[in-house]
C-alpha positions as CSV (number, residue, x, y, z in Angstrom):
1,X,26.6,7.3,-13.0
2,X,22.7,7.1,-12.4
3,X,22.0,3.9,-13.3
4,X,23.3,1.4,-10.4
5,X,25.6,-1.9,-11.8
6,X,24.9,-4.9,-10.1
7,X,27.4,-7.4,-9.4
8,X,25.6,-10.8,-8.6
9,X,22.6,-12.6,-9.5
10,X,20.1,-13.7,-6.6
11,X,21.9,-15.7,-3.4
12,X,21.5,-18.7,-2.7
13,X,20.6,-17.9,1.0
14,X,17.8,-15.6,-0.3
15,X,16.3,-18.8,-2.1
16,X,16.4,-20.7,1.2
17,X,14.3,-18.0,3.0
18,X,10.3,-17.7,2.5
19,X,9.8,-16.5,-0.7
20,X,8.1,-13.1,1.1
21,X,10.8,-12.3,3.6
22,X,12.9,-9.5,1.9
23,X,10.4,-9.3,-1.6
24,X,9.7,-6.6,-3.4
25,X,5.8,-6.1,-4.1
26,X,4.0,-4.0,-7.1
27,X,0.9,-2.7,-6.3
28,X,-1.5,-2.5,-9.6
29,X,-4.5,0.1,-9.1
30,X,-6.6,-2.0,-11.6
31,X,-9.0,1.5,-13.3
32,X,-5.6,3.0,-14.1
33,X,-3.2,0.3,-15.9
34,X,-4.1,-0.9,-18.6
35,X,-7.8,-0.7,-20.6
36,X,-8.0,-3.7,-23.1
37,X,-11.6,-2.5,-24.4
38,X,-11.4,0.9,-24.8
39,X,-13.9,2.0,-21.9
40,X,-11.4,4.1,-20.5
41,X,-10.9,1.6,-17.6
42,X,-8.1,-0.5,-17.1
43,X,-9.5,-4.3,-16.5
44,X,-7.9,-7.5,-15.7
45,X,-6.9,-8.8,-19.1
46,X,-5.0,-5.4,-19.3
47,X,-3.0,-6.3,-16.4
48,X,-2.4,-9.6,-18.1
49,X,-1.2,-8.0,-21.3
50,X,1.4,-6.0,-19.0
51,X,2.8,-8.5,-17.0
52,X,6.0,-8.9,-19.2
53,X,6.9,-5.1,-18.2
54,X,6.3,-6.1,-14.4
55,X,8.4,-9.2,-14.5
56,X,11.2,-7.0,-16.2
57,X,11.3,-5.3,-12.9
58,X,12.5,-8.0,-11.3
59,X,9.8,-8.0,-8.6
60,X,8.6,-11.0,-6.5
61,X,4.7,-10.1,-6.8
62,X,2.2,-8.2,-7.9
63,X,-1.0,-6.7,-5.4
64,X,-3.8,-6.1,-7.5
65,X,-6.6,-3.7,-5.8
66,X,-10.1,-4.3,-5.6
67,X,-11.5,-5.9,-8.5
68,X,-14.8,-7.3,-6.7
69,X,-18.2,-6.7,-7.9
70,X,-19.0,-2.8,-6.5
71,X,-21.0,-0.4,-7.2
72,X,-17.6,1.6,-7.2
73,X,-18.8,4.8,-4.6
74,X,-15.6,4.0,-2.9
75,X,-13.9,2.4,-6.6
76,X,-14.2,-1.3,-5.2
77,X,-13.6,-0.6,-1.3
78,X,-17.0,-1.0,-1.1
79,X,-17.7,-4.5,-2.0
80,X,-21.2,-5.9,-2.6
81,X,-19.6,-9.8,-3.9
82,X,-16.5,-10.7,-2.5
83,X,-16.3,-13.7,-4.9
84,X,-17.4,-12.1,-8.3
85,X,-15.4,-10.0,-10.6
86,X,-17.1,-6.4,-11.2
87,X,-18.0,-6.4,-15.5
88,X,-15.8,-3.2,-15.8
89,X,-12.9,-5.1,-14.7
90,X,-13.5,-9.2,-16.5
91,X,-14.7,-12.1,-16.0
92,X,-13.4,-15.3,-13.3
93,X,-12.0,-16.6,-16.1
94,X,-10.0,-13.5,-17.0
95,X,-8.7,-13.9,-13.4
96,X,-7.2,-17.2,-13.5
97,X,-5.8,-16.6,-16.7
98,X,-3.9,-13.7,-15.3
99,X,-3.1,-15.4,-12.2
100,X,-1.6,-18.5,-14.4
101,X,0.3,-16.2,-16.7
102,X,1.7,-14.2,-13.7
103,X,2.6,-17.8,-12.3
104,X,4.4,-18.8,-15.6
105,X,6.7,-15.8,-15.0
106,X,7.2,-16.1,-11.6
107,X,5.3,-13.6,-9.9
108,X,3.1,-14.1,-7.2
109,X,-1.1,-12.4,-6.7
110,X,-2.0,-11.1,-3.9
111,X,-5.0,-9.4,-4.0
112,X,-7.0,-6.7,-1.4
113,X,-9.7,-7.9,1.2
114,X,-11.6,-5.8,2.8
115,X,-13.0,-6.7,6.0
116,X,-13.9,-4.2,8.1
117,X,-17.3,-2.7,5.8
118,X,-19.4,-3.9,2.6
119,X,-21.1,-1.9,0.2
120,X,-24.9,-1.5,1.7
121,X,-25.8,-3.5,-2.1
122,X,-24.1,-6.5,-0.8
123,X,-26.7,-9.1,-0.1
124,X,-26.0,-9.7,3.4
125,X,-27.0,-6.1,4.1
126,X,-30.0,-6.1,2.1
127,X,-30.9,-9.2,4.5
128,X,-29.9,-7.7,8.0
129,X,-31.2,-4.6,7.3
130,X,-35.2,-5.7,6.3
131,X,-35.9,-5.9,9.8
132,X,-34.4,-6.7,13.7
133,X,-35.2,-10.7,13.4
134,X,-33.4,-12.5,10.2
135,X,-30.5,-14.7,10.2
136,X,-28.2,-11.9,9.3
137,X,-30.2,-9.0,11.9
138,X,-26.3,-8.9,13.5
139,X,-23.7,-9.3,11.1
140,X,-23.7,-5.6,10.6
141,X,-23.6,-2.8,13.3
142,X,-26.5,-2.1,14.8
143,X,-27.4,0.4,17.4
144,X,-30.9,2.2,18.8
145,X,-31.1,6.2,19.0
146,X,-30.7,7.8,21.9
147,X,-33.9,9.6,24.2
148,X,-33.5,12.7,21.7
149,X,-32.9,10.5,18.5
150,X,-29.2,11.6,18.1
151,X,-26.8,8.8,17.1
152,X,-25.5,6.4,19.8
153,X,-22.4,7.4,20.0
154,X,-20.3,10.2,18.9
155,X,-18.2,8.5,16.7
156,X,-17.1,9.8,13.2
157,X,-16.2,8.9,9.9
158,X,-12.9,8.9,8.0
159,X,-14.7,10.3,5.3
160,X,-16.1,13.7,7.2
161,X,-19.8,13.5,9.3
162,X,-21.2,11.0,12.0
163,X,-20.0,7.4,11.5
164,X,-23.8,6.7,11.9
165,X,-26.7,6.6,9.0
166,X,-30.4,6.4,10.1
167,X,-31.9,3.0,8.6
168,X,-36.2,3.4,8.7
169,X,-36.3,-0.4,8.0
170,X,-35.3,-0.9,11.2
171,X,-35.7,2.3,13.1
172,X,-32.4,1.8,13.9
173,X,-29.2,3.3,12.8
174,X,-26.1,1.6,11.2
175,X,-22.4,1.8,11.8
176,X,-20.1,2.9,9.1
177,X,-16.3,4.6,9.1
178,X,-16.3,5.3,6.0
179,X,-19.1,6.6,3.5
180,X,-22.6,6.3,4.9
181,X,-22.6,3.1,1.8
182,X,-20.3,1.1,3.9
183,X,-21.9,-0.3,6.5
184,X,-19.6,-1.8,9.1
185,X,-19.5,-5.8,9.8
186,X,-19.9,-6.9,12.5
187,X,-16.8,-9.4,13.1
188,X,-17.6,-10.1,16.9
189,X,-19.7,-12.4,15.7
190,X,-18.3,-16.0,15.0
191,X,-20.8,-16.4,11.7
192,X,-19.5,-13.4,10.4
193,X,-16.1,-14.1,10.7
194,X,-16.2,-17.3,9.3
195,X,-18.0,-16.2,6.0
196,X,-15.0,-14.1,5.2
197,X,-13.0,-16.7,6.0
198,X,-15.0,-18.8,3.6
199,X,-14.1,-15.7,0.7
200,X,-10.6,-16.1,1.9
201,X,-10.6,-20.1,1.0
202,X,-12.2,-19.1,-2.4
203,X,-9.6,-17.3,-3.9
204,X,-7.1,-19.4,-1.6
205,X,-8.8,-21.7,-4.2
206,X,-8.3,-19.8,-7.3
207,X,-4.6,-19.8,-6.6
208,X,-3.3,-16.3,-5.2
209,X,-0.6,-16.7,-3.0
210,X,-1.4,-14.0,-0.8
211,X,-3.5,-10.5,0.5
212,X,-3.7,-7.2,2.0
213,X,-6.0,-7.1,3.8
214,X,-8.0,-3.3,4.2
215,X,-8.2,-1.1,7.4
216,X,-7.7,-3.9,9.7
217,X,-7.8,-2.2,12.5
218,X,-11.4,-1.1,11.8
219,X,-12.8,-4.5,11.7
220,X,-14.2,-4.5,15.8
221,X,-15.7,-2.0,17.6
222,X,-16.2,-1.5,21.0
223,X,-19.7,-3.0,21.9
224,X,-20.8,-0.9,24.9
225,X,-20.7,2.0,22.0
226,X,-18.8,4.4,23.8
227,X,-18.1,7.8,23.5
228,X,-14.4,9.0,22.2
229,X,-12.4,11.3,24.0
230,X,-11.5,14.7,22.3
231,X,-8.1,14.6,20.5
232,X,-5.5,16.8,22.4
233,X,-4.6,20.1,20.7
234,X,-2.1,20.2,17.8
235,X,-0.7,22.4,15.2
236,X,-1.9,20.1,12.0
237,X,-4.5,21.3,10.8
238,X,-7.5,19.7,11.0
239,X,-9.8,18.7,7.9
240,X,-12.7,16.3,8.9
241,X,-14.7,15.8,12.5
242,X,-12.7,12.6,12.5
243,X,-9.4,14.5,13.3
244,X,-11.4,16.0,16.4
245,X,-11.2,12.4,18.5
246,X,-8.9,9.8,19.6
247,X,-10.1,6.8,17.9
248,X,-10.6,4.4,20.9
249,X,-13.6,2.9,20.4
250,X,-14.4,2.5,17.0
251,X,-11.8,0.5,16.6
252,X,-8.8,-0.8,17.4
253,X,-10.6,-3.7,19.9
254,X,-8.1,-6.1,21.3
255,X,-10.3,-8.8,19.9
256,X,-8.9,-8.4,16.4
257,X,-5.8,-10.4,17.0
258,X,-8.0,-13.6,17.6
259,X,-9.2,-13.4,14.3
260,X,-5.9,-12.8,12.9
261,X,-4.9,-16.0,14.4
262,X,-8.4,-17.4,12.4
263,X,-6.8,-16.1,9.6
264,X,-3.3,-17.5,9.8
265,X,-4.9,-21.1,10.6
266,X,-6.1,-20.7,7.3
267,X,-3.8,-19.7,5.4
268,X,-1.4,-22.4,6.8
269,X,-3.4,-25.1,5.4
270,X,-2.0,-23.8,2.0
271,X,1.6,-23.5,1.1
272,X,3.6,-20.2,0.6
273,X,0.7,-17.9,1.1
274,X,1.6,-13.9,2.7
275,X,-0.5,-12.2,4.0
276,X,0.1,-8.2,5.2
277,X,-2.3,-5.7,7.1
278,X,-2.6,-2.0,6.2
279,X,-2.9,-0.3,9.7
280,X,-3.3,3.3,10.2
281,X,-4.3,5.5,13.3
282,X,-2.6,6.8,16.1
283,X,-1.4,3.1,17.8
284,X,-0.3,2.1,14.2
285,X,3.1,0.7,16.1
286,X,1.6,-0.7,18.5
287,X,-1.0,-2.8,16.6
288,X,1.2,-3.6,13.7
289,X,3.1,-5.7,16.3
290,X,0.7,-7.1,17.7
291,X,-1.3,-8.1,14.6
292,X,2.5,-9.8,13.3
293,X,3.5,-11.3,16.6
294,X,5.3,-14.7,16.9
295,X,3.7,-17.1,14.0
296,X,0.2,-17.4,15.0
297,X,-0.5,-14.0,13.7
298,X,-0.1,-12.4,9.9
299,X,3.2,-12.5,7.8
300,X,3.5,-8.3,8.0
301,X,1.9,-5.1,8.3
302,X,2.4,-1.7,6.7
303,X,1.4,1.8,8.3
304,X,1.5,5.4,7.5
305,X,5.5,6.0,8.1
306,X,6.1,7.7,4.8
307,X,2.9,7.7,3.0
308,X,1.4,10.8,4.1
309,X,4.8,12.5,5.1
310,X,5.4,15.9,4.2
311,X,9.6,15.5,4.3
312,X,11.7,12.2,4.0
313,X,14.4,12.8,6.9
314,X,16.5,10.8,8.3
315,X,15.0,10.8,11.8
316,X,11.9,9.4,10.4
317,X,13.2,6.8,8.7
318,X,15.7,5.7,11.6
319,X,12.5,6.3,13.8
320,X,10.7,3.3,11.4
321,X,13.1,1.0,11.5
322,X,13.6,1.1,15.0
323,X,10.7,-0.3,15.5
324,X,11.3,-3.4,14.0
325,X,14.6,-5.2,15.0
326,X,15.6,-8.5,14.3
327,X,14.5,-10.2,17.5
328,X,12.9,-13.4,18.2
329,X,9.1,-12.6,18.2
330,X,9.0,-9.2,16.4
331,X,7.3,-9.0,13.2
332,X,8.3,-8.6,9.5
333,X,7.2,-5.2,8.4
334,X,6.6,-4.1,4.6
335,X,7.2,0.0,3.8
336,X,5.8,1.9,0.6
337,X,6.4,5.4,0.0
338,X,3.3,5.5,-2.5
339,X,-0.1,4.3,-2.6
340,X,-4.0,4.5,-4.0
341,X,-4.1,6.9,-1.0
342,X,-1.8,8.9,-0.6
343,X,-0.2,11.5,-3.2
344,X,2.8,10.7,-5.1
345,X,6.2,11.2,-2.6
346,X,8.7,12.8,-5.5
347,X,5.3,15.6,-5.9
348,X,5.5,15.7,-1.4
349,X,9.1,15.7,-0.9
350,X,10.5,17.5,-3.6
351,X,10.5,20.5,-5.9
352,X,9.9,20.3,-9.6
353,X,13.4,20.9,-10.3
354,X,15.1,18.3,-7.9
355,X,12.3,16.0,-8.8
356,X,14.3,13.8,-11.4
357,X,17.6,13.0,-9.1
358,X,15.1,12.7,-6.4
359,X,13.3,9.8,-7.8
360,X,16.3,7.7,-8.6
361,X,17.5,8.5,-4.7
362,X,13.8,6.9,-3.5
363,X,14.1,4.2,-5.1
364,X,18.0,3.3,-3.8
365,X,16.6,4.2,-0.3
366,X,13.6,2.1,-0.7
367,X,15.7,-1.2,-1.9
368,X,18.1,-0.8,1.5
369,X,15.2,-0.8,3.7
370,X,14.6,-4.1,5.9
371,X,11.2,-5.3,5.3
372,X,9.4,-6.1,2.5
373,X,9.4,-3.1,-0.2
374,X,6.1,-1.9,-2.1
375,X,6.3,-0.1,-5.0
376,X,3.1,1.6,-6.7
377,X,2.4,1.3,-10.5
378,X,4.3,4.1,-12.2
379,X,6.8,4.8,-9.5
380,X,9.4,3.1,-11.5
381,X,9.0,6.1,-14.0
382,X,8.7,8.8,-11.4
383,X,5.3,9.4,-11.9
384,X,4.0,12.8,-10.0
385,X,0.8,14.0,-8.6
386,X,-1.6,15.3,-11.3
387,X,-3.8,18.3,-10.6
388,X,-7.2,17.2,-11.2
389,X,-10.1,19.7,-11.4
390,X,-12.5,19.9,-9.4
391,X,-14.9,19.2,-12.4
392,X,-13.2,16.1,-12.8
393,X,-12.9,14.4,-9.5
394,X,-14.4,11.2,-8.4
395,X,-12.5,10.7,-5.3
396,X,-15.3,10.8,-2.6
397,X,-13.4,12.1,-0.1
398,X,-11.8,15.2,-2.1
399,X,-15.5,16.0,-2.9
400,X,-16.6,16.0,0.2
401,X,-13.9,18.3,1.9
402,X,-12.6,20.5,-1.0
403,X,-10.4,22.1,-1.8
404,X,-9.0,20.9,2.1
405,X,-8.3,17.3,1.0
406,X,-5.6,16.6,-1.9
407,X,-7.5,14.0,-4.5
408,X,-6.6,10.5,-3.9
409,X,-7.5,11.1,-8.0
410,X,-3.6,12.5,-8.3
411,X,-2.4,9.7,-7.8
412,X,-4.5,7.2,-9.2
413,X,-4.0,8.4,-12.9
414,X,-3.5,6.1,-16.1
415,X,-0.2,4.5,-16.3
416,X,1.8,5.8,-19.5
417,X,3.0,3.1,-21.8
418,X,3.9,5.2,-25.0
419,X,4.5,8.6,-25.5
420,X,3.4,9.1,-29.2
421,X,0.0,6.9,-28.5
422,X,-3.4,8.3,-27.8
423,X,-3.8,8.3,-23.6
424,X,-0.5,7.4,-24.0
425,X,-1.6,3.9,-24.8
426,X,-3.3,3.3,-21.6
427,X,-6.7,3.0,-23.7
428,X,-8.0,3.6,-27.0
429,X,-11.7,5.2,-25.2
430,X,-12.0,8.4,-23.0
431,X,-9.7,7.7,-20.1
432,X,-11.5,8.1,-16.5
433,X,-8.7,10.1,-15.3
434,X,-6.4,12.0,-17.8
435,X,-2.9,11.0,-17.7
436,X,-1.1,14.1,-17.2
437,X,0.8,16.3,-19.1
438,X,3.8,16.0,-17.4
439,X,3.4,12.2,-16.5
440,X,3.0,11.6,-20.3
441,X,6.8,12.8,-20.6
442,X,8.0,9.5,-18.1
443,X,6.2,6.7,-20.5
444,X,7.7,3.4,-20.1
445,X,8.5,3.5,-24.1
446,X,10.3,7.0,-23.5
447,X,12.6,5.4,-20.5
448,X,13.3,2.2,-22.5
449,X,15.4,3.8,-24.9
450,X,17.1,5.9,-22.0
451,X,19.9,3.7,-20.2
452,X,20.3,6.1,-17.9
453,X,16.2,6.7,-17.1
454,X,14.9,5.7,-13.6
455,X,12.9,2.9,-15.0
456,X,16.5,0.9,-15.9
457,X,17.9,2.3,-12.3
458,X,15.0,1.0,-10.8
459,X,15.2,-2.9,-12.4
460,X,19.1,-2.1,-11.2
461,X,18.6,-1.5,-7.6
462,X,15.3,-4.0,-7.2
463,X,18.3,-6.8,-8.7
464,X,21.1,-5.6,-6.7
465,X,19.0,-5.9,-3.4
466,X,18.1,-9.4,-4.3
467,X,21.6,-10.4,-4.8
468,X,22.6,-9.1,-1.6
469,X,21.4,-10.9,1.4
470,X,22.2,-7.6,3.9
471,X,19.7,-5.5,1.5
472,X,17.4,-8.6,0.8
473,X,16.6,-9.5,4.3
474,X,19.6,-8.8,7.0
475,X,19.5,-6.7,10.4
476,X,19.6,-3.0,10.5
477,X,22.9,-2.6,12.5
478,X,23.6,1.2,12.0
479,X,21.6,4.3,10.9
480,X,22.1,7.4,11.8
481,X,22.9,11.1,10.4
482,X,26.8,11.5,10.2
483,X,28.0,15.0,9.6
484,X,26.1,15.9,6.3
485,X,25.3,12.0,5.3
486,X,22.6,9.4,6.4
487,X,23.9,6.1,7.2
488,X,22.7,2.6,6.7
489,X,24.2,-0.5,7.9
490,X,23.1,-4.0,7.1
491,X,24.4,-7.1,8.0
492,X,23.4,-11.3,6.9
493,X,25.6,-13.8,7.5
494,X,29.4,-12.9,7.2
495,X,28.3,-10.0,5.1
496,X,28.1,-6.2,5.5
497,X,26.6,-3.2,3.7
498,X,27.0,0.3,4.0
499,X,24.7,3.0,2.1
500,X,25.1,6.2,2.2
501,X,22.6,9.3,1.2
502,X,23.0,12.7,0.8
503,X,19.6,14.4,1.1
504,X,21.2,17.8,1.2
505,X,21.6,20.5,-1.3
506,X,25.5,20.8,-1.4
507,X,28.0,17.8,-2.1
508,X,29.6,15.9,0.3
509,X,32.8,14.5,0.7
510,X,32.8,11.3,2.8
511,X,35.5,10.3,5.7
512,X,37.5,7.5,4.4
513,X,35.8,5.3,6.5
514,X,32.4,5.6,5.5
515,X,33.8,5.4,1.8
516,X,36.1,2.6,2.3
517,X,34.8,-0.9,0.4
518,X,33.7,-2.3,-2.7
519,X,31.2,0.0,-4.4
520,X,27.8,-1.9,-5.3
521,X,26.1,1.2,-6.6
522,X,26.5,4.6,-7.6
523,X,23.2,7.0,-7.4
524,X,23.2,10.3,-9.3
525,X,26.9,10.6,-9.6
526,X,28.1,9.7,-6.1
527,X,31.6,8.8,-6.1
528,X,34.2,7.4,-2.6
529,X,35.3,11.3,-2.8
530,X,31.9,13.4,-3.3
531,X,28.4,12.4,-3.0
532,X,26.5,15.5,-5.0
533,X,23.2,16.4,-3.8
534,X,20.7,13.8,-3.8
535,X,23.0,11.0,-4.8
536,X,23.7,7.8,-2.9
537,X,26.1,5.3,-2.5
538,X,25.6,1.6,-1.5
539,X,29.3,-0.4,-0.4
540,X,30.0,-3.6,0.3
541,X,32.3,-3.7,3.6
């Protein structure tokens, strides 16, 4: 059968556990869910209107992105008032009443904070940039030319070009990694640091019990300004000057855990909050740890593991979870196989035809992971990449670099809530993104009145891993590649779960004692004698 049967409702030592330790997070990409005005941009009393279909899931949270006043270069990663609401999106008020009506159904907010950059029409850049004296003169990245003018160092941006913008206010130039509009902050500096901390308290204020925060590890630089070192060669190829370096400098400074610990003080004076750090770049490992160490530090982190993969295998995944055992002192980590960023995984990892067993297979695989699970609006309904023309992109970064760069735009598409609607009732305007032909297919209406559709699989497996303290939150105690089948072990408490995953293209027929057990779920027809292709089976030992 495809659609997993669960046996138990949540445990009782799940309950006794922080409410974050094992949950299941939905991330809400706020232009693309729902538009309640018909501007062809989803806002945040469209979110509100949805929640009933997000609490269906069975999810612990929701993480909505940035909804802060922008001028939207960078669609709200470039911030010009942390503690406003952009007018696209609502009002204050249209926040708390979503974050009270998410509360009445028992789902958490978290929300994105961005830290590393601000939009340059954020008021504290209009100050420090009128001239080399004011108040604010540091709280952004400043740096002379060199003898012949060039920039001071030879850093680069994410986003293609010098990391460095000219500035004839000041004669200076100015630090960003990201468009030439996003200046860099400064967070050496103590004043600095504690005005974001003061936008943390504000929404801490408002009531959201949580936040991911941005491109952590971008948030210091190295002061002396540097230069990086030229990346060693490789056979990926290589899209943007930023590929060229090894990032050393321009971030990545080992002072950024001493803020995090700012950060946790904070958020201990409030009860229940979570907060996890996106970290990309070549130490990802290595800083996720150390930005999650011990309890001084943040709740989790999440890196690059599967986002921008180009095949699911089961090295990588073993590889992932190896990093994170259940020892004293190691951090929680959180894993999404989808994001704002990266293109949709059923479009990377599979081909059209497989991409339907494929999706229901992602999402078993995703619920037996330990760490916290993410799941992007629309991958409950195995929403794919969408070809968008160049014509039609807004995604910065595609622009710049085409047709090198796959469009974040792919992925960041309206979310289909009836088939037979106009924009598949995402909005009754001119959507800012078309839906997709083939996403249209895979509304939530459509898979409603299918059983056996991935939407019902996925509220299956998202309430059998809940009931389960070995999925919910329990060690990883085997996982390895046996014969033709991937293995996963977990273990809490006095119980013990085996899943198994065929990723292959024939069936398999498991040894007895991989098979042996009481059968939880059943993925794609996977039975104790054959696992087809691209089924799964998850056992209770």
């Amino acid at each position: 059968m495809n659609r997993a049967d669960t046996l138990a409702d949540a445990s009782p030592a799940i309950a006794d556990r922080p409410w974050w330790k094992g949950a299941a997070i939905y991330q809400i990409y706020p232009r693309s869910f729902q538009d309640s005005n018909g501007d062809g941009i989803g806002d945040l009393p469209g979110i509100t209107q949805r929640l009933p279909h997000v609490a269906s899931l069975g999810v612990d949270a929701i993480w909505i992105s940035p909804f802060f006043k922008s001028p939207m270069k960078d669609f709200g990663y470039d911030v010009a008032d942390y503690c406003d609401v952009d007018p696209i999106f609502g009002t204050l008020d249209d926040f708390d009443a979503l974050v009270a009506r998410a509360h009445e159904m028992g789902l958490k907010v978290l929300i994105d904070q961005v830290y590393s950059h601000t939009s340059d029409e954020h008021p504290w850049f209009a100050e420090s940039r009128a001239d080399r004296t004011n108040r604010k003169s540091d709280w952004y990245v400043w740096a002379d030319a060199k003898r012949d003018g060039s920039p001071p160092s030879n850093w680069q941006s994410v986003f293609g070009g010098p990391a460095w913008t000219w500035d004839a206010r000041r004669r200076q130039y100015y630090l960003h990694n990201f468009l030439n509009s996003q200046p860099q902050l400064n967070m050496h500096k103590p004043e600095v640091q504690e005005a974001v901390l003061g936008v943390m308290r504000f929404w801490l204020n408002r009531g959201v019990d949580g936040f991911r925060i941005d491109a952590l590890n971008f948030a210091m630089h190295d002061p002396e300004l540097r230069d990086n070192p030229p990346a060693p060669a490789t056979d990926r190829p290589r899209t943007r000057p930023f590929d060229f370096q090894v990032k050393k400098h321009n971030m990545s400074h080992p002072d950024i855990p001493a803020f995090i610990e700012r950060i946790r003080t904070l958020t201990d004076e409030y009860d229940g909050i979570f907060t996890v750090a996106e970290v990309g770049g070549d130490e990802a490992e290595a800083e996720m740890k150390s930005f999650t160490a011990g309890e001084e530090h943040l709740n989790s982190a999440y890196g690059f593991n599967f986002l921008y993969a180009e095949k699911l295998t089961p090295g990588a995944i073993c590889a992932a979870l190896a990093e994170w055992p259940d020892e004293e002192g190691v951090g929680w980590p959180s894993w999404a196989f989808e994001n704002h960023d990266a293109p949709r995984a059923t479009s990377r990892w599979w081909s059209p035809a497989d991409r339907g067993k494929a999706a229901r297979l992602k999402v078993t695989l995703l619920a037996a992971l330990r760490g916290n699970i993410i799941l992007y609006y629309g991958e409950e309904l195995g929403l794919t990449q969408v070809d968008i023309p160049f014509e039609q992109l807004h995604d910065p970064e595609a622009i710049a670099n085409w047709p090198l760069t796959l469009s974040r735009d792919g992925a960041r598409t309206p979310m289909p809530w009836e088939a037979s609607a106009a924009h598949c009732g995402f909005t009754d305007g001119e959507p800012w993104l078309p839906v997709g032909e083939e996403n249209a297919s895979r509304s939530v209406e459509a898979q409603e009145a299918d059983d056996e559709s991935l939407l019902h699989h996925t509220r299956a497996m998202l309430a059998l891993r809940r009931a389960n303290p070995a999925l919910h939150h329990g060690a990883v105690e085997r996982c390895e590649t046996v014969g033709d089948l991937f293995v996963i072990e977990r273990r809490a408490g006095t119980q013990s779960i085996r899943c198994l995953f065929n990723f292959g293209s024939f069936a398999v027929a498991p040894p007895s004692d991989l098979s042996s057990g009481t059968v939880l779920a059943s993925t794609n027809g996977a039975t104790a004698a054959s696992l087809p292709p691209l089924s799964a089976m998850v056992i209770e030992l």
